[in-house]
N, C-alpha and C positions, 0 to 999 in steps of 0.2 A: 613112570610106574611107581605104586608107593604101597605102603602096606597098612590099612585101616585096620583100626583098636575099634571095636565095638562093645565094649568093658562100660562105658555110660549105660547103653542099650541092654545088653545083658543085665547090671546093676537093678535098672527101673524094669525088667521082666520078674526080677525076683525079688522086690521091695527090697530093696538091700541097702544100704546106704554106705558110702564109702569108707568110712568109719566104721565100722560093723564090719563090712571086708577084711580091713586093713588090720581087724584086733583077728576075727577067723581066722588067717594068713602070714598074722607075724611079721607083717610087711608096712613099713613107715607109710605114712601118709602121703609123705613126699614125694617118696618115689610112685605109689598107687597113682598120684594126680596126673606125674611124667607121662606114665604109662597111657594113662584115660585121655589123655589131649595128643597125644601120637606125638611126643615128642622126644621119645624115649628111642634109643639107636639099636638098643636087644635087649634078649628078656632071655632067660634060666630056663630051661625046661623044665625043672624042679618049680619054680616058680608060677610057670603058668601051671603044671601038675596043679599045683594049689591053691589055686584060682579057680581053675576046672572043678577040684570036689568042692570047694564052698559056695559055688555058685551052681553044682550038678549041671555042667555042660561040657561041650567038648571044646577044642581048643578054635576048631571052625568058627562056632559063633562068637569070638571072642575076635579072630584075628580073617583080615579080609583082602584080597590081593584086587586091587585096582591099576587097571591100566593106563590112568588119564596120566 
């Protein structure tokens, strides 16, 4: 069971680019890429909050629960 970032996916719906994110969001680059490759262990509520308004989505299409 694992829990899939669709934060790439999201990104190229809203012509966004990660950089551009990362300056909206106040959030290092670094950690954004963690997050974007799923290999980050947890994330802030505050954080994905902030994610969610600069991207106008909800936290659903961002984070995805898979069973494999």
């Amino acid at each position: 069971m694992a829990i899939v970032v669709n934060l790439d996916v999201m990104l190229a719906r809203r012509k966004m680019s990660l950089t551009e994110l990362s300056e909206r969001v106040e959030i290092t680059m670094s950690n954004l890429s963690i997050l974007k490759t799923g290999k980050a262990k947890a994330i802030r509520f505050e954080t994905l909050e902030a994610i969610c308004v600069a991207l106008d989505c909800q936290p659903g299409d961002i984070l995805e629960f898979s069973a494999d």
